[in-house]
ZAKOLGU-65657 format. One record per residue: residue in three letters; x, y, z of N, C-alpha, C in turn. Coordinates in steps of 0.001 Angstrom, whole numbers, padded with zeros to 6 digits, always signed. Example, Ala and Ser with C-alpha at 12.3 -4.5 7.8 and 13.67 -1.06 7.14 Angstrom:
2
ALA+013190-005690+007800+012300-004500+007800+013200-003300+007800;SER+012850-002250+007080+013670-001060+007140+012900+000030+007870;
//
This chain:
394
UNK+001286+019640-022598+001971+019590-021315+002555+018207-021060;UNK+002229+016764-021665+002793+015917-021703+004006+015230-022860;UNK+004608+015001-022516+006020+015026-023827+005657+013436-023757;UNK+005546+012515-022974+005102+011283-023276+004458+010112-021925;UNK+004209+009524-022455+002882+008489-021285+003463+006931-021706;UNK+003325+006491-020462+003321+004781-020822+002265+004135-020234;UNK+001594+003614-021190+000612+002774-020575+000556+001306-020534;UNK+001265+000734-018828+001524-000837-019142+000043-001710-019086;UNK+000052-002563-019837-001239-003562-020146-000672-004950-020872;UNK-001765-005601-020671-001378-006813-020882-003339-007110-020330;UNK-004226-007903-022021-005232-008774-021497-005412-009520-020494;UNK-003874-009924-019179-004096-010769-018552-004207-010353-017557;UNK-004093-008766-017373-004989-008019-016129-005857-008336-015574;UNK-006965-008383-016714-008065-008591-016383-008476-009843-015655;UNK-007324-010949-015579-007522-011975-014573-007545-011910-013122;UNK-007136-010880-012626-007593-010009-011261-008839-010321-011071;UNK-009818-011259-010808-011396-011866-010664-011353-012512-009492;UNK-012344-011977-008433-013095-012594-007502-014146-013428-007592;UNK-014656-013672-009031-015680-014386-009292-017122-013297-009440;UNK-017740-014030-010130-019197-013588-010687-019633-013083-009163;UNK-020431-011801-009326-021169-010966-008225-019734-010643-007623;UNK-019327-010454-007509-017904-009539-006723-018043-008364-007176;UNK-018001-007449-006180-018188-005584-006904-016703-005180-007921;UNK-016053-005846-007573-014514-005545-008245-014519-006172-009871;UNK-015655-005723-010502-015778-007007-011583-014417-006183-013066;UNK-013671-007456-013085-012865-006751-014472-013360-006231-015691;UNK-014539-006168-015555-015042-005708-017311-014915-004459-016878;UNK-014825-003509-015959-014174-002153-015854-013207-001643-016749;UNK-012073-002545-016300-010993-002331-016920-011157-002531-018640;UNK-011372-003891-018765-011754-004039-020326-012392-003112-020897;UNK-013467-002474-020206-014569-001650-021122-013567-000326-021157;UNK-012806+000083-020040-012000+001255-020196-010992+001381-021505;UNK-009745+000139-021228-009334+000421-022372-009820+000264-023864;UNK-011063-000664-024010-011928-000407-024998-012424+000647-025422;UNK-012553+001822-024419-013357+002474-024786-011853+003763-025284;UNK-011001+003918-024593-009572+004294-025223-009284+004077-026467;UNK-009387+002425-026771-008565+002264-028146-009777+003341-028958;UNK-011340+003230-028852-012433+003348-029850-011723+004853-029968;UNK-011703+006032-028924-011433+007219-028957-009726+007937-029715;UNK-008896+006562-029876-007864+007148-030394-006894+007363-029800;UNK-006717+006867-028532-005667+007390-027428-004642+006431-027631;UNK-005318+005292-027907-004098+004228-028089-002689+004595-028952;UNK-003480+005447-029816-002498+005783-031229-002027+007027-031388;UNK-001852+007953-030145-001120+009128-030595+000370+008426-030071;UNK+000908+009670-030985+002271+009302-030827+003103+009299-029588;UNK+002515+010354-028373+003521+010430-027226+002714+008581-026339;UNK+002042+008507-026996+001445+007354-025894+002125+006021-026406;UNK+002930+005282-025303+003196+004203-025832+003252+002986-024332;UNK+001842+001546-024926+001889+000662-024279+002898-000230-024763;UNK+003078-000644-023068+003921-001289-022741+003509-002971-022113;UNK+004392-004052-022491+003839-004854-021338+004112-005654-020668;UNK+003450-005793-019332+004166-005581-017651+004628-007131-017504;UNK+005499-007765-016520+005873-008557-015967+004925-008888-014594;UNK+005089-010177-014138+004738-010309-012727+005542-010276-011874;UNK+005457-009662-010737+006103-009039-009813+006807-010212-009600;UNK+008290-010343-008895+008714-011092-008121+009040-011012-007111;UNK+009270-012236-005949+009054-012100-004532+009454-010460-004285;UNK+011286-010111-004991+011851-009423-004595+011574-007704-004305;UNK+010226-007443-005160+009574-006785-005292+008343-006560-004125;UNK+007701-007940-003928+006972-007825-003205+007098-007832-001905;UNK+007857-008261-001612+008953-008430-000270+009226-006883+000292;UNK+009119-005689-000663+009677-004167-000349+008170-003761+000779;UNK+007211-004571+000331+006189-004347+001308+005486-005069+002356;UNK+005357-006709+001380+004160-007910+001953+005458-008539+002805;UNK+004640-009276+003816+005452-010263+004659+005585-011563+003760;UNK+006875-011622+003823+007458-013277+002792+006252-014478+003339;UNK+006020-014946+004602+004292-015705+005182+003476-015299+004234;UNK+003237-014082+004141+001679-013890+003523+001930-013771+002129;UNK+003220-013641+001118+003282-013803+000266+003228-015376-000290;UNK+003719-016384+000686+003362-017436+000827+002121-018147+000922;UNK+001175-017751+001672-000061-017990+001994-000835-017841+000787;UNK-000358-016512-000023-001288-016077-001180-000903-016974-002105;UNK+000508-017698-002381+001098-018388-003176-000135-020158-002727;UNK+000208-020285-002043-000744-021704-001696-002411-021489-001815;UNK-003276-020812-001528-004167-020164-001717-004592-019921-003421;UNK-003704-019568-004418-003739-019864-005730-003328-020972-006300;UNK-002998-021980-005367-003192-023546-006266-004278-024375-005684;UNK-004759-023819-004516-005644-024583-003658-006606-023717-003126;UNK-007947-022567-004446-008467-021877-003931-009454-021949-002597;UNK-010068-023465-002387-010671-023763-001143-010197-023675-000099;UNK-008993-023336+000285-007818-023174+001331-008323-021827+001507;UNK-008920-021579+002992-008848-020364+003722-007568-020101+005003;UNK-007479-018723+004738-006900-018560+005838-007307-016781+006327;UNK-008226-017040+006788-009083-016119+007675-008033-014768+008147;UNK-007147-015124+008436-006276-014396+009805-005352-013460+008687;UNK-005470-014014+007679-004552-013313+006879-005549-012355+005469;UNK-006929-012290+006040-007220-012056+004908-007962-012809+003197;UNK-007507-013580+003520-007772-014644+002408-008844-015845+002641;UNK-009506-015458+001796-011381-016281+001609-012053-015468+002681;UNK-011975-014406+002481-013164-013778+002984-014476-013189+002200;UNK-015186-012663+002056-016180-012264+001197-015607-011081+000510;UNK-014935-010331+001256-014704-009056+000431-013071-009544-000591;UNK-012400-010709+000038-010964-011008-000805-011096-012130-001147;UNK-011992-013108-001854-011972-014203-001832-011135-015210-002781;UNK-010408-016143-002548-009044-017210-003225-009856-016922-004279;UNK-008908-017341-005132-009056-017459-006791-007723-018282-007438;UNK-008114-019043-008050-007291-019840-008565-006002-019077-009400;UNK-005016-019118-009460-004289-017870-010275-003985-016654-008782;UNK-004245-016436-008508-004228-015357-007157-003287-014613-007149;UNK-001837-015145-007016-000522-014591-006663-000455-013995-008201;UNK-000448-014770-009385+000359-014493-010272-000796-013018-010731;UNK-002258-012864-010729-002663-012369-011413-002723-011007-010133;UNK-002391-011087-009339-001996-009896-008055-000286-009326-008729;UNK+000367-010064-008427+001950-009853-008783+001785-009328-010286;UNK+000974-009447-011194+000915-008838-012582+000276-007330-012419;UNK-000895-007052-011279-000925-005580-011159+000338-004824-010604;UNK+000931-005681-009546+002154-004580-009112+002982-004443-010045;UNK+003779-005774-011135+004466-005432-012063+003842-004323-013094;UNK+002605-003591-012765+002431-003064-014247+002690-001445-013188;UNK+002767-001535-011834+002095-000123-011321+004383+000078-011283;UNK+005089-000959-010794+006286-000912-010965+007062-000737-012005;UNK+006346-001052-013530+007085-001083-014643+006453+000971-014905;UNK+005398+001263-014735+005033+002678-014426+005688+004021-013917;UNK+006374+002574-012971+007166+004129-012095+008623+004436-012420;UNK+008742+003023-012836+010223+002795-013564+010561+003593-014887;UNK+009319+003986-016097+009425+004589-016729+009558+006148-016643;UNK+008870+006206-015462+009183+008047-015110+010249+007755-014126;UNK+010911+007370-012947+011793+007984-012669+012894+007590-013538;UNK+012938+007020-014553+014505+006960-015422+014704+008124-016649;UNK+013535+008544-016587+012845+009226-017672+012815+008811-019193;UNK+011903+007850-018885+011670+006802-020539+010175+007935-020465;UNK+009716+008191-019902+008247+008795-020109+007740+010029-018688;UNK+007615+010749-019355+006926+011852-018352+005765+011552-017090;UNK+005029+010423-017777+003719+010016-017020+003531+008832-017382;UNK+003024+008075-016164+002615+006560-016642+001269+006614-015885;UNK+000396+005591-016207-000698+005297-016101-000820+003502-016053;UNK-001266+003222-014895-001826+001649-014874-003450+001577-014398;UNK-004143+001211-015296-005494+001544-014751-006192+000020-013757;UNK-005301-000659-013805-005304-001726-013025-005373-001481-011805;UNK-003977-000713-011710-003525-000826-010237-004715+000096-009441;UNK-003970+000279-007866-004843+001177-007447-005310+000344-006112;UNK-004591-000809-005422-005252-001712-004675-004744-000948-003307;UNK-005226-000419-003024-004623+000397-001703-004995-000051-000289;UNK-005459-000769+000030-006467-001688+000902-005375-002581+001492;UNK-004159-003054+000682-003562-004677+001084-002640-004143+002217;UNK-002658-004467+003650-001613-004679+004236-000299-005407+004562;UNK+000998-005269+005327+001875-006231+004776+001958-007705+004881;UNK+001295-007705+006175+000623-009638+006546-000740-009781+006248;UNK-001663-009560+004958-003331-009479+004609-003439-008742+003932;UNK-004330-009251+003031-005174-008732+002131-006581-008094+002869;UNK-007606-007005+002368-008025-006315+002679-008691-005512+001623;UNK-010286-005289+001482-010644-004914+000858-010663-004915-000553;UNK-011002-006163-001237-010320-006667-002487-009305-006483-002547;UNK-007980-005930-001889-006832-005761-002449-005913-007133-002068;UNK-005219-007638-002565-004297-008776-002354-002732-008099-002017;UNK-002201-007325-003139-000668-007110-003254-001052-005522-003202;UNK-000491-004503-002445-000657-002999-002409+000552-002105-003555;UNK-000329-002421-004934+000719-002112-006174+001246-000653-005358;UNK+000198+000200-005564+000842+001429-005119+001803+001822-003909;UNK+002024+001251-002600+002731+000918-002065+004065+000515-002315;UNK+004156-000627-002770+005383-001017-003697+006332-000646-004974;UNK+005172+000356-005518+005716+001503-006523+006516+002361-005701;UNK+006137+002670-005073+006842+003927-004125+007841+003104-003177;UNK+007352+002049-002762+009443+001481-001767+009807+001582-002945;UNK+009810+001232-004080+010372+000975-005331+011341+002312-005676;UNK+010690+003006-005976+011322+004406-005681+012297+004763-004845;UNK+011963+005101-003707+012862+004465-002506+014434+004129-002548;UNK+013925+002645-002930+015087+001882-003051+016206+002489-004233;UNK+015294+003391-005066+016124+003559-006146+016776+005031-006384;UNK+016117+005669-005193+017302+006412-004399+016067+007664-003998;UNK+014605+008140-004290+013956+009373-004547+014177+009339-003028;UNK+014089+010703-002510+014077+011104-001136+012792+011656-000736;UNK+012018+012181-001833+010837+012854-001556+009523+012128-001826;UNK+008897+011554-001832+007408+011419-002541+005992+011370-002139;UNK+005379+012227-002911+004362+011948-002686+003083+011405-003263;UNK+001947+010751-002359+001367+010050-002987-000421+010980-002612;UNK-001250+011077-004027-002223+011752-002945-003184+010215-003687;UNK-004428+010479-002965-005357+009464-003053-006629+009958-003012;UNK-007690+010293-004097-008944+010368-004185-010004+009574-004327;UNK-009769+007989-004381-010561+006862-003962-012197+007484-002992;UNK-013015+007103-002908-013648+007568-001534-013513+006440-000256;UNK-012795+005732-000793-012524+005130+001205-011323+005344+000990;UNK-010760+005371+001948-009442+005695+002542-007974+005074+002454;UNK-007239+005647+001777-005620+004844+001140-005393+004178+002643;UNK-006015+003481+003224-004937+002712+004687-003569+002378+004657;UNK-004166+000977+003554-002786+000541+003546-001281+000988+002803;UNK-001603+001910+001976-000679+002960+002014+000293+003631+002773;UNK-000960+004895+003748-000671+004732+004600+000297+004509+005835;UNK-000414+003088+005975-000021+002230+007042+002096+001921+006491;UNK+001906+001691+004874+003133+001456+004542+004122+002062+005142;UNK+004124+003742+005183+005052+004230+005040+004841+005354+006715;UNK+004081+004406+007285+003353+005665+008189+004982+006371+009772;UNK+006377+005509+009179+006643+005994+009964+008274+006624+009050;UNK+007923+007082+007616+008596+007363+006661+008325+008456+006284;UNK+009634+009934+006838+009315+011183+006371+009297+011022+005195;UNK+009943+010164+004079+010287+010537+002732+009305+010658+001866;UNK+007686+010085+002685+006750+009620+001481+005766+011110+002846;UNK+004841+011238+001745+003569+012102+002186+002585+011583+001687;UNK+001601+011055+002292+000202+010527+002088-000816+011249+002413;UNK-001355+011475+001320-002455+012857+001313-003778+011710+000941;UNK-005144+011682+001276-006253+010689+001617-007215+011655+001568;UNK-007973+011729+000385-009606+012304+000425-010343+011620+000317;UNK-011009+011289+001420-012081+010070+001490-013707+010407+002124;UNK-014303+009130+002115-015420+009774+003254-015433+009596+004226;UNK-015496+010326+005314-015129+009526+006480-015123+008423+007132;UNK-014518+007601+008035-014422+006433+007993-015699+005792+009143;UNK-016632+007166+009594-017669+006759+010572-018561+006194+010223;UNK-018554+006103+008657-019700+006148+007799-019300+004762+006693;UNK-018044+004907+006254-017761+003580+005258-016222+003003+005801;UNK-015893+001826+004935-014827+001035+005002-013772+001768+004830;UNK-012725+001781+005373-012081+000853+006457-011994+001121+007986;UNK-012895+002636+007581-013490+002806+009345-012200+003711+009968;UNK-011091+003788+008849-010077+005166+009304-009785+006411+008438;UNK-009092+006712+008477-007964+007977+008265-009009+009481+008769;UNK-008678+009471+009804-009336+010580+010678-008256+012059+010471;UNK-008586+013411+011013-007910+014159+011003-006568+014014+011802;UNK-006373+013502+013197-005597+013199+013560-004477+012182+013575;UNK-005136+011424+012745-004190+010514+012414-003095+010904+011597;UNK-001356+011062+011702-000630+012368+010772+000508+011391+010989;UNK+000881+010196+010913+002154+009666+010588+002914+008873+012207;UNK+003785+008770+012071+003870+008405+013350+005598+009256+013821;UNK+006284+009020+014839+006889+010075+015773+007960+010547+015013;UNK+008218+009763+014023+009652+010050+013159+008960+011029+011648;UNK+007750+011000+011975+007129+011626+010716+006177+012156+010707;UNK+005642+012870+011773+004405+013595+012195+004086+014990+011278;UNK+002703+014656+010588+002851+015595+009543+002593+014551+007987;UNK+003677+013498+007987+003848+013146+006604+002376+012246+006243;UNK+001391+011781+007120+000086+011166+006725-000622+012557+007209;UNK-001670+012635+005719-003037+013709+005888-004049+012892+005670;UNK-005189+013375+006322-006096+012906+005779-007734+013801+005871;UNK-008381+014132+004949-009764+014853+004633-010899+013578+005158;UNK-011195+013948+006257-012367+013231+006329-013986+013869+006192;UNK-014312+013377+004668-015499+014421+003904-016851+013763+004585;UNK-017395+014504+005127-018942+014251+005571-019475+013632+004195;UNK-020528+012092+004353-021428+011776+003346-022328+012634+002571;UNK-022603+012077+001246-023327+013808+000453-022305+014853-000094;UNK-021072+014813+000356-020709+015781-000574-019942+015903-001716;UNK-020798+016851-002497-020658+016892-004223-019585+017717-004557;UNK-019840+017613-005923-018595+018650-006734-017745+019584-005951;UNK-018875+020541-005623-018030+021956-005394-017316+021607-004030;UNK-018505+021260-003292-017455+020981-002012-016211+020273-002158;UNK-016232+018701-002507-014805+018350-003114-014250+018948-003131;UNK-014288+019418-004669-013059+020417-005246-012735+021640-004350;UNK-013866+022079-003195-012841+022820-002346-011900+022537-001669;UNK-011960+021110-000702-011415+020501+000370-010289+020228-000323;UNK-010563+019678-001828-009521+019052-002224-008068+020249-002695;UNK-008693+021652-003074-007485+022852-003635-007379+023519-001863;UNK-008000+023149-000749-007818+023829+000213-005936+023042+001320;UNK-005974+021631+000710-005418+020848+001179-004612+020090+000364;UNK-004721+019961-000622-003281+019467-001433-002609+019892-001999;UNK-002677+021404-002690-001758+022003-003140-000984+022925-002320;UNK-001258+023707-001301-000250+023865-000575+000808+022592+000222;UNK+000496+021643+000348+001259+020534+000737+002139+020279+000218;UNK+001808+019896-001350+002720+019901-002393+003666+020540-002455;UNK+003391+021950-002557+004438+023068-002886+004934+023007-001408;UNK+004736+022408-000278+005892+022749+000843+006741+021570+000511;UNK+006337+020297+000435+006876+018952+000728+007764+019005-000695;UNK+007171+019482-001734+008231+019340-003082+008617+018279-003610;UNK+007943+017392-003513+008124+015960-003990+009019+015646-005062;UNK+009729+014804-006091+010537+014140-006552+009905+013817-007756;UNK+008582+013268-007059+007727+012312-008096+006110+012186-007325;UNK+005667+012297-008291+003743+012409-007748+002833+010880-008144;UNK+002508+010824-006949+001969+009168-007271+000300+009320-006928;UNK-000575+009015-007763-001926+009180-007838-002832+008433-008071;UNK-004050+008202-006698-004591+006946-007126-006242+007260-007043;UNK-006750+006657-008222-007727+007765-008968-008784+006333-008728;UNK-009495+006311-007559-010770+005460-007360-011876+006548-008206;UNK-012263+005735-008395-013513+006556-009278-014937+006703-008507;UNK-014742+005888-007173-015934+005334-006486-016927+006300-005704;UNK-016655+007444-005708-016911+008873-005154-017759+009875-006204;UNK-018175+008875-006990-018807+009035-008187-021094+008830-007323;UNK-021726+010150-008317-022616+009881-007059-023957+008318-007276;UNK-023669+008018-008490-024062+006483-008835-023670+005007-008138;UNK-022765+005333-007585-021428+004320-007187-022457+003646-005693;UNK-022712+002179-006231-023404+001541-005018-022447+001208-003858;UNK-021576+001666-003573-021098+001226-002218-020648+002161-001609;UNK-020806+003857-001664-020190+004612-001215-021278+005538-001249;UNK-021114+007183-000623-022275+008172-000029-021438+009510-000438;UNK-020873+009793-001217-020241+010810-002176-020787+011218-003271;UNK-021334+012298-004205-022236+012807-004564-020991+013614-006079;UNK-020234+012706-006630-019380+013577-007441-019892+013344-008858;UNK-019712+014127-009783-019848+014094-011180-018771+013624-011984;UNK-018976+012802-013241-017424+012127-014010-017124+014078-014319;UNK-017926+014633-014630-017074+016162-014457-016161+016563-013693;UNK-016063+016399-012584-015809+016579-011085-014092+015686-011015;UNK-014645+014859-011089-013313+013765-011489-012691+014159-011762;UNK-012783+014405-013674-012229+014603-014982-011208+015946-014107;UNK-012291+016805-013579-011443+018153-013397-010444+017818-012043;UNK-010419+017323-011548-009452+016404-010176-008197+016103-010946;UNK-008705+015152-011906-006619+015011-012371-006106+016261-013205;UNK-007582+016386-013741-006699+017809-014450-005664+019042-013432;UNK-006113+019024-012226-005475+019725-011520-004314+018359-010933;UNK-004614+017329-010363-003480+016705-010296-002095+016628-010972;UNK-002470+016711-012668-001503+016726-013725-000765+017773-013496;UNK-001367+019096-013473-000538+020569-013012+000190+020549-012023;UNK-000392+019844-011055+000487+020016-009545+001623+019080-010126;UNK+001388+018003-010463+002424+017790-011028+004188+018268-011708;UNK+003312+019067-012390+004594+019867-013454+004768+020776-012468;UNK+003898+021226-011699+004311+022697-010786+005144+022537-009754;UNK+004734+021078-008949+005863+020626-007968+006456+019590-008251;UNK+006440+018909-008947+007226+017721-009045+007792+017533-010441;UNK+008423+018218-011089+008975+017898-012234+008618+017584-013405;UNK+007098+017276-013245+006233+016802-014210+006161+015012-014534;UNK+006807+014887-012990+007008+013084-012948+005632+012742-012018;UNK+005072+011955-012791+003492+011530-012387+003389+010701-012829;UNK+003020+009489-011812+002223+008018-011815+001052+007829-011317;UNK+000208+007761-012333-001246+007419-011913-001777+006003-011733;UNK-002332+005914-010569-002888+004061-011053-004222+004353-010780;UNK-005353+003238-011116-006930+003317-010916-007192+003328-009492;UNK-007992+002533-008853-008531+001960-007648-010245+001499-007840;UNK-010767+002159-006464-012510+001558-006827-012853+002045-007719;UNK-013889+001850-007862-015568+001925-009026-015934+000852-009375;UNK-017325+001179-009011-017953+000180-009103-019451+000075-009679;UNK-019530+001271-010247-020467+001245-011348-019999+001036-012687;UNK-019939-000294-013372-018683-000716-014219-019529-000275-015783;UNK-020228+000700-015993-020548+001146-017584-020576+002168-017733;UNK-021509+002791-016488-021853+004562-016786-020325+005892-016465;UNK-019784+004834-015050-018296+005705-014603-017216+004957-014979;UNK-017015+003897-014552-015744+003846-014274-014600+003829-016121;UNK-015430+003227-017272-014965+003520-018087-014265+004928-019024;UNK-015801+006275-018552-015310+007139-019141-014541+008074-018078;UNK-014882+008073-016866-013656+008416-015878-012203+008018-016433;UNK-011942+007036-015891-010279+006315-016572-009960+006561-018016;UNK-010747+006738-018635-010404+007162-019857-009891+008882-020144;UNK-010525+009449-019320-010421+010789-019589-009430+010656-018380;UNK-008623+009856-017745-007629+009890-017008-006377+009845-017959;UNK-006403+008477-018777-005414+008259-019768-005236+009637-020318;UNK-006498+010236-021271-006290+011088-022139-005843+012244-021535;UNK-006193+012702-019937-005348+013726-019158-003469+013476-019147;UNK-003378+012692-019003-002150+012178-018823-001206+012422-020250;UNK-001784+012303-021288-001578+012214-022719-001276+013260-022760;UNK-001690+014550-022307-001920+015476-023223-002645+015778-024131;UNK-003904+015015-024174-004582+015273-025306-006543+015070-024699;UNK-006335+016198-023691-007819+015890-022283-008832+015741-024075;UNK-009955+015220-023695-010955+015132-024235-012046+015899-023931;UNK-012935+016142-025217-013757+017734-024906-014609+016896-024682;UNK-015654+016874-022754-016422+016547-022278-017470+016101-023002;UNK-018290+017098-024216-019400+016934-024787-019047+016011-025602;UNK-017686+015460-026213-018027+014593-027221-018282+013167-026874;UNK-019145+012351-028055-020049+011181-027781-018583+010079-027952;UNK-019460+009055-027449-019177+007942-026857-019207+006835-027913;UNK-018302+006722-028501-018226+005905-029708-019705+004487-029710;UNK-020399+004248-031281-021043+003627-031107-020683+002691-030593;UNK-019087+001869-031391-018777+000984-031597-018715+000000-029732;UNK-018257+001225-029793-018434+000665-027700-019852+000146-026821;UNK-020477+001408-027628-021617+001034-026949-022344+000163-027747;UNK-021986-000510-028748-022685-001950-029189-022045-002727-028387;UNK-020736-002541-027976-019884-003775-027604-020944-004070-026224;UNK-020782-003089-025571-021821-003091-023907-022704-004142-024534;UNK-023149-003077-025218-024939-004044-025209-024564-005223-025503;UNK-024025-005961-026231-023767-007188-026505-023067-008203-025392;UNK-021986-007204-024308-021775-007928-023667-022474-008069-022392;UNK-023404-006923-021903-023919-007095-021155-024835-006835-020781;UNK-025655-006668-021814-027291-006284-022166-027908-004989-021658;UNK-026989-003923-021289-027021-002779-020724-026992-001447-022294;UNK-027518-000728-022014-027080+000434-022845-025744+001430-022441;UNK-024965+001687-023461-023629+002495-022426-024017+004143-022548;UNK-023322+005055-022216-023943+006272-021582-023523+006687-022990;UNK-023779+007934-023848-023784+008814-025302-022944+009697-024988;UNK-022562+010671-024451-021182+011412-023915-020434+010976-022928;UNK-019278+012132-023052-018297+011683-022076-018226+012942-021103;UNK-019488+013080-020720-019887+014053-019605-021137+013309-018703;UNK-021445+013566-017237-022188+014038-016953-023449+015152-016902;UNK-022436+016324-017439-023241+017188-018400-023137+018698-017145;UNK-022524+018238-016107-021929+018854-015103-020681+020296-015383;UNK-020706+021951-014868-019609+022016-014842-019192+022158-012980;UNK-017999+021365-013222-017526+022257-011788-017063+023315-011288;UNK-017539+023929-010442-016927+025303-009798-017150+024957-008109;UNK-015679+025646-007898-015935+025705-006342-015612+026988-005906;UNK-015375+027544-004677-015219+028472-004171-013977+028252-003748;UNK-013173+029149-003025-011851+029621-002774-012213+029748-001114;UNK-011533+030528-000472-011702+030698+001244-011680+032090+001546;UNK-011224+032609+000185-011312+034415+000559-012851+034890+001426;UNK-013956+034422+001271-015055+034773+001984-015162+033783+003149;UNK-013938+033111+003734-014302+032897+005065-014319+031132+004877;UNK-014539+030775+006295-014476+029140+006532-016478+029674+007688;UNK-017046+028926+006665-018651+028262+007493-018397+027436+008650;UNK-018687+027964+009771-018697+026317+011363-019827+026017+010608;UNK-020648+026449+010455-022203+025300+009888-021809+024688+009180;UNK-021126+024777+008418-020357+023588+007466-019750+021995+007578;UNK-020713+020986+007207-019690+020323+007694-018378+020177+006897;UNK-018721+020203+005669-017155+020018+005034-015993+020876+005316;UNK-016423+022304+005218-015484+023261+006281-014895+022973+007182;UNK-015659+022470+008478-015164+021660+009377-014584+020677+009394;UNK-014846+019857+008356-013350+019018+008115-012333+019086+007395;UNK-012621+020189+006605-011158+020662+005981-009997+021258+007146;UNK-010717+022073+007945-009967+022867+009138-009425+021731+010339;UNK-010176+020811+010515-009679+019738+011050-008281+019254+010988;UNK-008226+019123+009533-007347+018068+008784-005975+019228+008841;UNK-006493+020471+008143-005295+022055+008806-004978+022070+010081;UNK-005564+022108+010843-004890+022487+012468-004331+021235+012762;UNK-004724+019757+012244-004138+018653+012548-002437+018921+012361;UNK-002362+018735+010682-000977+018509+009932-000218+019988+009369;UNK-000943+020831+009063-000063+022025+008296+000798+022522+009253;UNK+000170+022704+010667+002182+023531+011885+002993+022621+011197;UNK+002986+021308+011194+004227+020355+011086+004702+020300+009762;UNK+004084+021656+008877+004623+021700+007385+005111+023516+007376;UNK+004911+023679+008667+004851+025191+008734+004508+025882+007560;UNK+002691+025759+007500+002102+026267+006944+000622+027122+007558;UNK+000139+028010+007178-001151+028574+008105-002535+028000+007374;UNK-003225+027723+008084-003943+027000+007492-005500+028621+007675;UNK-006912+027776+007098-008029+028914+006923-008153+029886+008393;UNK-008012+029445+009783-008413+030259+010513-006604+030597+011653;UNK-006129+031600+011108-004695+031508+012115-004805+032511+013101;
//
């Protein structure tokens, strides 16, 4: 189903560092595409890396305020320089020497991504970098500095798409996304998160749906804490694929936090790398089914950096490829010496949980005892009239 993939990279990704003890630690990324090259993905033929540039102002400018692109610019020659108000040296975003350039190198890789599918150099791109969905246009926010995904899509935009959409399975909430485009029919922001009563950033409620010029074009699932596989995967086929097929997007933009994973120390989501795995697999379809088969994926959280976030993203790449990977097979030694050596941990022996997923459908009804029910129907009576669509109870 994939005719070809670009995957932009460049070792100097991984300079994206908040410093030692920061949950955002880059050996994620490293161990991911490590664990890619070990499996073979690097080397089929439709897959071809690419590698990225750092963004320039002109780019970043489609989103960040020219000040705060500034601020971040001074702030990376002078990491002891706080500036509170904007975000910068706080505990959760803290200066780093390098800052701008090694921020401006994730958006160039999530921009050189999107550039390859809408010109059609490649069917699907993948940046497992990107994924910073957190950054607003004056602040940074939630480790995020520069909002790649954001700027992929003005990018778009600018380059003429009329339609797009972006969905987001992170477990906190695409805000600054979002917030980007929140008064822009052209983009649809679809947000499965946990609710925000419970974790960071403390939004995307059912009612929250865009603002007056675009009411309708922001969704958002706000999932009660605790819930696993099946539920997911209901909320998630109850609410994004009819969206899709009304809105008809151009181009599908996807941002695949892994953090909803039920290991994951900073979040209350209960999912399996099964669970995941089967998430883009249906993402990829919706894809070809509504959008042309033009799909940009970028990463986001996780933060269990051995057991998930490697073989998640990996079986993201290899979704994307065309070439999904059969769950049960093991986990190259060679990797898991590398772990142990680099970080005195053992790495996991398959590329399963060991999980299958199944969910249910709505033909037997919507549960009120439910809470996830109840917030799927929420999020329906909120946004679907304004897609003139009927949602579980009409």
């Amino acid at each position: 189903m994939s005719r070809s993939v670009v995957l932009p990279w460049d070792e100097a990704l991984i300079g994206y560092d908040f410093g030692h003890g920061h949950p955002l630690n880059p050996v994620r990324v490293d161990l991911t595409m490590r664990l890619a090259r070990e499996l073979g993905l690097l080397d089929l033929p439709q897959l071809r890396v690419v590698r990225p540039q750092v963004a320039g102002d002109d780019l970043l400018e489609l989103v960040h305020e020219r000040d705060y692109i500034a601020a971040v610019r001074r702030a990376s020659t002078d990491p002891d320089r706080e500036d509170l108000a904007r975000g910068l040296g706080s505990s959760d975003t803290p200066t780093f020497r390098g800052m701008h350039d090694a921020s401006a190198l994730v958006v160039g890789a999530s921009v050189a991504a999107a550039r390859a599918v809408w010109t059609g150099e490649a069917e699907h791109a993948v940046n497992i970098a990107g994924g910073l969905h957190h950054a607003m246009p004056g602040a940074a926010s939630g480790f995020c500095v520069y909002n790649d995904p954001a700027i992929a899509i003005a990018w778009l935009l600018a380059e003429g798409a009329e339609r797009v959409a972006y969905v987001d399975v992170d477990v906190h909430h695409g805000d600054g996304v979002e917030r980007a485009f929140w008064d822009d029919p052209r983009v649809l922001t679809i947000s499965l998160h946990e609710s925000g009563r419970y974790l960071f950033p403390g939004t995307g409620f059912p009612e929250d749906r865009g603002g007056p010029g675009a009411d309708g074009s922001a969704v958002n699932v706000a999932l009660p804490p605790g819930t696993a596989d099946s539920a997911w995967l209901r909320a998630f086929h109850a609410v994004a694929p009819p969206l899709l097929a009304e809105f008809s997007p151009e181009i599908l933009v996807t941002q695949h936090g892994c953090d909803s994973h039920l290991l994951d120390p900073l979040a209350h989501l209960a999912l399996t790398i099964d669970a995941q795995r089967t998430s883009y697999e249906s993402l990829h379809q919706l894809a070809h089914r509504y959008a042309g088969g033009r799909w940009l994926a970028v990463g986001g959280g996780g933060y269990e950096l051995v057991e998930v976030v490697p073989r998640v993203w990996t079986h993201l790449i290899a979704e994307a490829a065309g070439a999904p990977i059969v769950p049960t097979t093991e986990v190259p030694a060679g990797w898991r010496d590398y772990v142990s050596e680099r970080l005195g941990v053992p790495g996991p022996g398959r590329m399963t949980d060991g999980a299958t997923p199944r969910w249910s459908d709505w033909s037997d009804g919507y549960d009120p005892a439910d809470g996830l029910d109840r917030a799927v129907l929420a999020t329906q009576r909120s946004v679907f009239p304004s897609h003139g669509l009927a949602g579980l109870l009409t």
